[in-house]
Each structure stands twice: as C-alpha cells, then as structure tokens.
C-alpha positions in Angstrom: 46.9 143.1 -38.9 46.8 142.5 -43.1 47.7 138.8 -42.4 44.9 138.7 -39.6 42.5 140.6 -42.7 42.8 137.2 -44.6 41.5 135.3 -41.6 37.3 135.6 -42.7 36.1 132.6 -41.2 34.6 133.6 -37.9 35.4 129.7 -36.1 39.6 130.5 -37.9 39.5 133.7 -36.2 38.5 133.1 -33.1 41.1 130.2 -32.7 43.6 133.0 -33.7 42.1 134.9 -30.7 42.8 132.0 -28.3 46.4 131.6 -29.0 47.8 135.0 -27.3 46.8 137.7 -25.8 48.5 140.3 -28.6 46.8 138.2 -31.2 43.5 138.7 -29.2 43.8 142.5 -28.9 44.8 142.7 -32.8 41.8 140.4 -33.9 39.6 142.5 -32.3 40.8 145.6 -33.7 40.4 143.9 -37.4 36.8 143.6 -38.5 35.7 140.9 -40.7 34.7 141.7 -44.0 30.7 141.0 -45.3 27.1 141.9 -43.6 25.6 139.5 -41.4 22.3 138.9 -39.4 21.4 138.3 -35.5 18.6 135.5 -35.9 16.7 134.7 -32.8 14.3 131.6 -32.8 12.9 129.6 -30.7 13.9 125.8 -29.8 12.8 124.0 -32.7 12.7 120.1 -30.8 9.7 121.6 -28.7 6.9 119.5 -30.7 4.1 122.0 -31.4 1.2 120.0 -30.3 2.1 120.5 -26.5 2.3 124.2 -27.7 -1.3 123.9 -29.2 -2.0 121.9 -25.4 -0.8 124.8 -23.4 1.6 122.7 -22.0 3.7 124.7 -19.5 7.5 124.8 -20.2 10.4 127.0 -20.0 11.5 128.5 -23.0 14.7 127.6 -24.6 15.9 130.4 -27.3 18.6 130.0 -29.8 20.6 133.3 -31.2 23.0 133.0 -33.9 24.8 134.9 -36.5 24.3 133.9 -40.2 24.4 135.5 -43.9 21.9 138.4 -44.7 18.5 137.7 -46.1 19.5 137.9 -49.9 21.3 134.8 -49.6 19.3 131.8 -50.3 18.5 130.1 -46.7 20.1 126.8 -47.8 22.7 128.7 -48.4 23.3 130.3 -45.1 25.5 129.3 -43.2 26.1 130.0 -39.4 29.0 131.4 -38.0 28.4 131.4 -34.4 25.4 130.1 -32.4 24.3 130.3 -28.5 21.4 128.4 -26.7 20.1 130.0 -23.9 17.1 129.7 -21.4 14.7 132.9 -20.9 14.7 132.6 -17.3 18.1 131.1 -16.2 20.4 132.7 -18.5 21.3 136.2 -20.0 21.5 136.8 -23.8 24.0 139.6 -22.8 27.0 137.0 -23.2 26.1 136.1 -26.9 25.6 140.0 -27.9 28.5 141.3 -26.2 30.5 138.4 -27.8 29.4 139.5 -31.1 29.3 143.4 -30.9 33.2 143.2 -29.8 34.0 141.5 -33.0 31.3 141.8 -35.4 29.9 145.7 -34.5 29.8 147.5 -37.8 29.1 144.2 -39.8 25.2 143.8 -38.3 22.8 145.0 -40.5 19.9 142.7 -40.1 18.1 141.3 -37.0 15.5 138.3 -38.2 13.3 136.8 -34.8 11.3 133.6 -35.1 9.9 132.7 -31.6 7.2 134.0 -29.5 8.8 136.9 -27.4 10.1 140.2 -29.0 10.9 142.4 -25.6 12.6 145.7 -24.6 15.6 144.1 -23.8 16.2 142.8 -27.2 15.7 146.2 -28.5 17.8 147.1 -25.8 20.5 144.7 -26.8 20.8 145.1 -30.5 20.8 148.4 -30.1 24.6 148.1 -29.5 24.9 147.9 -33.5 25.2 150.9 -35.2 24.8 149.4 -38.8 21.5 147.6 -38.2 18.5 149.1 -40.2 16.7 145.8 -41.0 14.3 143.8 -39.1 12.3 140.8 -40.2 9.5 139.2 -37.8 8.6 136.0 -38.6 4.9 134.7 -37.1 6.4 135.7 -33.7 3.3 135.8 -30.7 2.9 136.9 -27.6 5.0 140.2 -28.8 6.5 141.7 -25.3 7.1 145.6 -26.6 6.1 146.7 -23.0 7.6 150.3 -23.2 6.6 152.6 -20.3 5.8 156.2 -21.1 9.3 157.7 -19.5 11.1 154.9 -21.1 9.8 156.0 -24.9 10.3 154.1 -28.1 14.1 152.3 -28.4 16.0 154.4 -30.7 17.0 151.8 -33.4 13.9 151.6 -34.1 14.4 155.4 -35.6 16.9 153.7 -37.8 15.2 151.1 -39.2 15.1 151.4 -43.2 13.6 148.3 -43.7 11.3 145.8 -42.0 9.8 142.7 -43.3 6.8 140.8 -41.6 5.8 137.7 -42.0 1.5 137.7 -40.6 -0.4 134.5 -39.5 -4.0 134.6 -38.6 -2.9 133.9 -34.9 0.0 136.4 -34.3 -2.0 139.8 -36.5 -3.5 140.4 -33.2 -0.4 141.6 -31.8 0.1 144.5 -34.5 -1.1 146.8 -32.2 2.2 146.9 -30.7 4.1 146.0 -33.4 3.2 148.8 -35.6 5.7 151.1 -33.3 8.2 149.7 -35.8 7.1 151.6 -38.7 8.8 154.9 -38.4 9.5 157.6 -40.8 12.7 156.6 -41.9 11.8 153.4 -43.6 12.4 153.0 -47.0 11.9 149.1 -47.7 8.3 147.3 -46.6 7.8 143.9 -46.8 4.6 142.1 -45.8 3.4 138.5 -46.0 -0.2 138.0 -45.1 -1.3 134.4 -44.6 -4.6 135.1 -42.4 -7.8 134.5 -44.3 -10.7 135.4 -41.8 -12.1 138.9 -42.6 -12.7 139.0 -38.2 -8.5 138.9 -37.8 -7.8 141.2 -40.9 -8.0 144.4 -39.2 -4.7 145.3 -38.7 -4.4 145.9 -42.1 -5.9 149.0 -41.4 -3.5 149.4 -38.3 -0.6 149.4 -40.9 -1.9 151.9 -43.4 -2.9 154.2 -40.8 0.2 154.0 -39.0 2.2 154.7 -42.1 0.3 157.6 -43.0 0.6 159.2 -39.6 4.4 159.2 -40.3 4.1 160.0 -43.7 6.4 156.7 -44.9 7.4 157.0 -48.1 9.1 153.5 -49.5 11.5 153.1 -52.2 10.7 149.4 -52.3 7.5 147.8 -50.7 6.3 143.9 -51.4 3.2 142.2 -50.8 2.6 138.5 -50.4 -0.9 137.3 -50.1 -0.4 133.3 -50.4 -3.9 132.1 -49.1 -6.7 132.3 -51.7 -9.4 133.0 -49.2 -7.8 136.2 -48.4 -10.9 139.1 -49.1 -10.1 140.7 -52.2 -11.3 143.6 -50.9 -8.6 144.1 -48.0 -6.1 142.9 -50.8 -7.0 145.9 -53.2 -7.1 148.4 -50.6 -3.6 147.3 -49.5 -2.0 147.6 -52.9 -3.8 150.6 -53.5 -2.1 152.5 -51.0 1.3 151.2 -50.9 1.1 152.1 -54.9 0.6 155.8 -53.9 4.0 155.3 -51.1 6.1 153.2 -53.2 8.5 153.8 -56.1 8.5 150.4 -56.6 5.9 147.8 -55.5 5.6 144.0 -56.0 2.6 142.3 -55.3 2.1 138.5 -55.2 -1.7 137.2 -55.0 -0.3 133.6 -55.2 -0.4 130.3 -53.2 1.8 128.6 -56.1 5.3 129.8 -56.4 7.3 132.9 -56.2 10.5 134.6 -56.3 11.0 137.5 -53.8 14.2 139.8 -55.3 16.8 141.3 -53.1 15.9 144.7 -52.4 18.7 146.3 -54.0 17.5 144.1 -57.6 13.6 145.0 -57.1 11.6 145.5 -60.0 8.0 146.6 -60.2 6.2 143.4 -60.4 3.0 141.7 -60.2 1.9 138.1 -60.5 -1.5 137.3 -59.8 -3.5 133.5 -59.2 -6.8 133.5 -60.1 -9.1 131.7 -57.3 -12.0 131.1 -59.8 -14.0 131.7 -62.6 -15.5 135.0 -60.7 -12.6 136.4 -59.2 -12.6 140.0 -60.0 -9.0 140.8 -59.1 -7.6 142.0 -62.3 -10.8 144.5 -63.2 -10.7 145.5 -59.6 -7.1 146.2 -59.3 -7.2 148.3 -62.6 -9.9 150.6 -61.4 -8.4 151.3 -58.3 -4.4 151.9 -59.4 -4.1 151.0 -62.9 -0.3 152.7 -61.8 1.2 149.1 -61.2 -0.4 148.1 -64.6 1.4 150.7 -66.0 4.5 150.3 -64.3 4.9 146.5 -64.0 8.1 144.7 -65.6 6.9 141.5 -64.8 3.6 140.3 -64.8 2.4 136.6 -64.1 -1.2 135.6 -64.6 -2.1 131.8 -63.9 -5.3 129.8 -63.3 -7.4 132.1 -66.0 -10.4 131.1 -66.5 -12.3 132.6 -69.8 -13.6 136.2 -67.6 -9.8 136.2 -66.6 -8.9 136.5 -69.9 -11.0 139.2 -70.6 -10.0 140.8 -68.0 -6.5 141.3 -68.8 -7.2 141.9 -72.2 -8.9 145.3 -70.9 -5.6 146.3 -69.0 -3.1 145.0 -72.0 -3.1 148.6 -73.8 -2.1 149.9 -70.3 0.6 147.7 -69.5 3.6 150.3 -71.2 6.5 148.7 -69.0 5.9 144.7 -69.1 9.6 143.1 -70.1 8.3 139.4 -68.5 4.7 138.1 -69.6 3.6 134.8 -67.8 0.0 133.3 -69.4 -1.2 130.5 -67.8 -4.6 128.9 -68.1 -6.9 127.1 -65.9 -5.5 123.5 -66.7 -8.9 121.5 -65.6 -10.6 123.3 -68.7 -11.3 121.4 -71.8 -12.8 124.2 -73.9 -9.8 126.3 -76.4 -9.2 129.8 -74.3 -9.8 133.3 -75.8 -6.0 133.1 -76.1 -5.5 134.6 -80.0 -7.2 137.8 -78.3 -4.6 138.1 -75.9 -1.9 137.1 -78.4 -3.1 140.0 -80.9 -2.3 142.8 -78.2 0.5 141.7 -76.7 2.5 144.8 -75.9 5.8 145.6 -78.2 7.8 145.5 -74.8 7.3 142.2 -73.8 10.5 140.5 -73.9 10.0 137.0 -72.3 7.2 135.4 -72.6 5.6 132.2 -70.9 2.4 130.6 -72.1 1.2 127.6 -70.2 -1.9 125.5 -70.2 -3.0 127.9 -73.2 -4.2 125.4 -76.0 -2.7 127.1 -79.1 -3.8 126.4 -82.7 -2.0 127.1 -86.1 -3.4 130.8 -86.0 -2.0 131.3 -82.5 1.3 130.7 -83.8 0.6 133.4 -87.0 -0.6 135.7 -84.6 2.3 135.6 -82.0 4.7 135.7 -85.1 3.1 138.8 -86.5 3.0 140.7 -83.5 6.5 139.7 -81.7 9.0 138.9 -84.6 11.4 141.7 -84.0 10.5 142.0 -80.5 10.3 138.5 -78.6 13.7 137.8 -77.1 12.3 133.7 -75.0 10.1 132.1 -75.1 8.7 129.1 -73.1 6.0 126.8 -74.1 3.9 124.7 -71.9 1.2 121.9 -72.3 -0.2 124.1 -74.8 -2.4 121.3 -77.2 -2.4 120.7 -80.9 0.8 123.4 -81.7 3.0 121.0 -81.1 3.6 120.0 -84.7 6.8 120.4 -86.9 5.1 122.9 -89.0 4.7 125.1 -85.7 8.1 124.7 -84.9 9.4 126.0 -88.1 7.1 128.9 -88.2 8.2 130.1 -84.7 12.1 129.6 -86.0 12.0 131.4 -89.0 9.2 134.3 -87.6 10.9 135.0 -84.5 14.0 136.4 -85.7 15.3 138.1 -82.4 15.0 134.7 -80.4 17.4 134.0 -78.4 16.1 131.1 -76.0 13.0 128.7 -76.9 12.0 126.3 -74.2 8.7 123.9 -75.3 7.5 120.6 -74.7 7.4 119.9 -78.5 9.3 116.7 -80.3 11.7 118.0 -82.3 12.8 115.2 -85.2 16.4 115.0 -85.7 16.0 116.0 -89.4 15.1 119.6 -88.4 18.7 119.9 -86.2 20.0 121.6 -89.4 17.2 124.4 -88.8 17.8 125.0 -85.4 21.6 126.3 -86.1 20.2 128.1 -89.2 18.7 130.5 -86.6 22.0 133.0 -86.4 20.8 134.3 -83.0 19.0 130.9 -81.3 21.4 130.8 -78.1 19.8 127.9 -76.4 17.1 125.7 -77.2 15.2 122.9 -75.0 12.8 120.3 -76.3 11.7 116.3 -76.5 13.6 114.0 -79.1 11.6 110.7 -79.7 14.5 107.2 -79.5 18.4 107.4 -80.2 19.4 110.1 -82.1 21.8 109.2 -84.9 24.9 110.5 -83.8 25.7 112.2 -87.6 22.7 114.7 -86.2 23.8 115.2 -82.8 27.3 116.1 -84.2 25.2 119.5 -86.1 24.1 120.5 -83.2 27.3 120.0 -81.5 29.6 121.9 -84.1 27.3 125.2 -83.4 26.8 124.8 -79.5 29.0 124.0 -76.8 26.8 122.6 -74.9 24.5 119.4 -76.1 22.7 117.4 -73.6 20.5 114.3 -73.8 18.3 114.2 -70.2 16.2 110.7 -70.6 12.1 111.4 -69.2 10.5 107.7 -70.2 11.4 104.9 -72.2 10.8 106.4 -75.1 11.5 110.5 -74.8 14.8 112.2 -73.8 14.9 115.9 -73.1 17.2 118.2 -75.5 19.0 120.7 -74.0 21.4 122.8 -76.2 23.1 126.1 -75.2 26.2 127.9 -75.6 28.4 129.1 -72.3 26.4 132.2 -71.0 23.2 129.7 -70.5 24.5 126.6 -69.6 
C-alpha cells in the first residue's frame, strides 16, 4: 500500500487497478492525496442559437472530476470525465466510480448546465467531505422536493456556495435559495442582470439569510454590469457587511481578482459609471464599516465628483494597505488629484495611480506624506511628471521603496542613482535607443536580474529586480 501511495495520478492508478484483482482491492483501500471537484456541464458543441430557437433536443451532460476552485481554470486539469444522455443513461455509473476511489477527497460540486435535480443532490450526497457548491447561470433549476421527501441533507452541510446570476436564470432563486442554510460560512455572488423588473431576488437572498440567521466568515460580491441599480447594489452590501467578517465587493466591468477563500481580505474596488454616480457617498452613509475595514481599495474611472467623493471617506479608511487611483482617461482637464495625495492615509502600502495627470507639486506632496511609509509604487499615463527631475525626487524622498513601476524614460546616466537607493528591490521603466553597455553593467553588478523588453523602434522596456521579484 506505501508503493501504491506514490501512485497520484488518477489515469496511473487506475491502470494499477486493471492489472489484478489484489492490486484492485488494495488501490481501493489507498486514497489519493489532494481535494477535488465533481463539475457537471452541459454539452458545450450544442450551438446556442438553436437553444435561443427552442429547438427540441436531448440533452447530453458531461460530469468530470478536476482541481478545486482556487486553482486557476487553465490550470485545471481533468482527471476523469463521463458523457452521458439525461434520458438514456444513468449518472449513477460515473458517481459510484468516483465515490469508491475518490470519497473523502470531494469537497466541491461546481454545475454549469440547465438542470440541477433531486437526484444530483441525491447522488453527491454519497460524499461526506463536500461543503462547497458553485452554480454557474444554470436554468430551468429542477429542486422539485415533495413535502415528505424534505430538504437533501448535504445541503445542511454546505459551508460555502458561490452563484454566478444572469438576468435569465435569477428567476429561478425561488428554489434555489433552499441552499442557503445556517451552516454557511462562505457566500459568493456574481450578479450580471441589469433590469430593476428581474432584480428581485436580491431580496429573496437577504431574506432567506436572515431567516436562518447566516453568519459568514467570508462573503464576495461581484456586480460586473454598469447598469446594475445602485440602489439594489447598496442594499446588498449593506447587509452582507452586518453578516460578514470579511466582505469583498467588486462594482466593476474591468478586471478583477477573486482570492481563495482561505487568503480573503476585506476589499473593495469600485468603477465609476459616470460623472454622477453616487456610489462612493452612498456606500459611506450606509456602512462606512467596509471603508473602515478595507485593505484594498480600487477606484477607477473618477471623474472630478468622484474625487471628492473619496476624499470625504479618506480619514475613514484606517485599514487600506493597497490604494488603486485611477482617473477618467477621456478627460483633458488636470484632476483634484494633490487633494487626494495630501490625505493619503499613513497605512497605505502600495499604491497605483493611473490616468491621474501629476505635476511637480504632486510629486512634493506624495513625498511628504509617504516617505517613510510607501513600500510600491506604480505609475501610469500620468502627464507632465515624467521628467528626470521627478524621478529623482521620488528616489531620494521615498526612502522605504522597495518596487517602482512607471512609464517614465529613465536616461542611462541616472543608472548610478537607481542602485544608490539601498532598499530599491526592483525597478521597471522605458530606456530611449541602445544602452551603452558600461551602464547596463551598474545595474547588473547590484541586481540579478536586468532585462531589456523592446516596445517600438525606438523604446525598450527596463526591467530590473533581484530573485524574490523576478
């Protein structure tokens, strides 16, 4: 049984398996090591537009095992897969196949097709370690439970659930609700529709968690589509703030990064739509708590009211490590930035300023406030700073720095500067032409790593770093 222990890959032990009948009994008696996830989605080569036609057909499923959720999904590999048809074959081969050898290692069941029915539940329940279920945009959700039959017990298990709402599927949340139960701890929920008509089951959720009382350790909350009423969008936040120790909240169609539950921080990263959104005022009157307890906070599209507005809720923000600033890029006018940049709380450890259109007193200002504190710092389109004076301020004022990213050409007769800086661990920036190689040498006798990346004819990116940021 140790040799068989060595055996992790699923396709190696199963071949094993085949050989004898001793080396069958004793494979099944050694587990395989790691957590994996039953995924059941429908057949992807049925084009949607007969879908959209109501064009009859017989559904073809696909269930497989593959690595948990905080694995990348390119990343994910699959160890075992079965097609079947809803109403010629049985699931009950696949999940009986995979319960004798993989029991104790399911933790997370993820569906993507239209039907979620009692025999699924019936069928997972077999695994004692799953507590996780993620619904993705699944319709026609078959939770048909009699009243003698009752809820399926792993649903009582479930400590986290993650759902992933269209505007064409939130209809069905009357029945999906029944998998909020008291025991949860993690919430997820990704809310896509935009008409105010199909956003009623927000309510459904917040009065079904209440009625169980749910109290969350972790709870995110995705709102990608700009149209989304900002009204629904506060009220949501509002009350998962008051069940969550900690909350993210993403009011963003641009990019995001969703952490692993067990690496959650309190976060919240916010687009603006336009030059009247309210958001920011709004949110800080009805919980200024995730202002107060945010890590990371990213603003973008700020137009000039947005930057008043989160100069209001900067003397509340007492936890921000991570400070993203990023300005509408169509305006031409300079932003209300040096108000911002005067404030900036003491705790801020990272910071990102984009689109921002700094001058020579945004530089003194972010110096003066941050030049024990700031630890990166990452420049972006940001106008008329880019000038070698600038640079040199921002070297010899930030004396904690330890990574500078910017968009700024750096001549080759300030290299000598950059390893001046005795805590400067990487550095990234534009170098005009060939370098002469007498400078490059500087910057390679105090970094290990010295890269030349070329972006025109003219302009090569400089990358330089020693091993813990290469």
């Amino acid at each position: 049984m140790k040799i068989i222990e060595f055996v992790e890959r699923f396709k190696d032990r199963n071949s094993l398996e085949l050989s004898s009948r001793r080396l069958r009994e004793l494979c099944l008696k050694t587990p395989i090591s790691g957590n994996f996830a039953i995924r059941l989605e429908e057949d992807p080569n049925w084009p949607s537009i007969l879908t959209l036609l109501m064009r009859p057909r017989n559904f073809s499923s696909r269930l497989s095992v593959r690595n948990c959720s905080d694995v990348p999904e390119d990343e994910r590999s699959e160890i075992v897969g079965y097609n079947y048809k809803d109403t010629i074959q049985n699931p009950d081969v696949f999940f009986n196949g995979v319960s004798k050898r993989l029991l104790n290692r399911i933790v997370e069941f993820e569906i993507r097709c239209r039907r979620f029915t009692v025999q699924i539940l019936d069928n997972i329940e077999k695994f004692p370690k799953l507590n996780r279920i993620i619904v993705r945009n699944a319709r026609n959700f078959s939770f048909e439970l009699d009243e003698e039959s009752g809820d399926a017990a792993v649903l009582d298990r479930i400590e986290s659930l993650e759902l992933h709402l269209d505007r064409q599927w939130c209809t069905e949340i009357e029945r999906m609700k029944r998998l909020i139960n008291p025991n949860l701890k993690h919430f997820c929920c990704h809310v896509n529709p935009s008409l105010s008509k199909n956003s009623w089951f927000i309510e459904e959720i917040m009065v079904e968690m209440a009625l169980h009382e749910v109290q969350l350790e972790t709870c995110q909350l995705v709102f990608p589509d700009p149209q989304m009423p900002r009204n629904l969008i506060i009220a949501l936040t509002q009350f998962m703030s008051d069940r969550s120790r900690v909350l993210q909240v993403f009011i963003t169609n641009g990019p995001y990064n969703l952490s692993p539950t067990r690496k959650m921080i309190p976060t919240l990263n916010i687009q603006f739509r336009d030059e009247e959104d309210n958001t920011v005022k709004d949110l800080a009157d009805a919980c200024p708590s995730i202002f107060k307890k945010a890590e990371v906070i990213h603003m973008t599209n700020l137009h000039e009211d947005g930057f008043i507005q989160l100069e209001t809720v900067l003397p509340i923000m007492y936890s921000v490590k991570e400070l993203l600033i990023s300005s509408c890029p169509q305006k031409e006018e300079i932003c209300p930035i040096d108000q911002i940049l005067a404030f900036i709380p003491s705790t801020v450890r990272t910071l990102y300023l984009n689109d921002c259109k700094l001058t020579p007193s945004s530089i003194d200002l972010l110096i003066s406030r941050c030049s024990t504190t700031l630890r990166n710092l990452h420049f972006h389109n940001n106008g008329s700073c880019n000038t070698v004076q600038n640079f040199t301020k921002l070297l010899d004022g930030l004396q904690e720095l330890r990574i500078l990213e910017l968009d700024m050409l750096i001549p080759h007769l300030l290299f000598p500067k950059i390893v001046e800086h005795q805590k400067l661990e990487k550095l990234i920036g534009l170098v005009n032409g060939t370098l002469p190689e007498n400078s490059l040498e500087i910057l390679r006798q105090h970094f290990n790593h010295v890269n030349l990346k070329k972006i025109d004819r003219q302009k090569h990116q400089l990358t330089v770093s020693n091993p813990s940021h290469h």
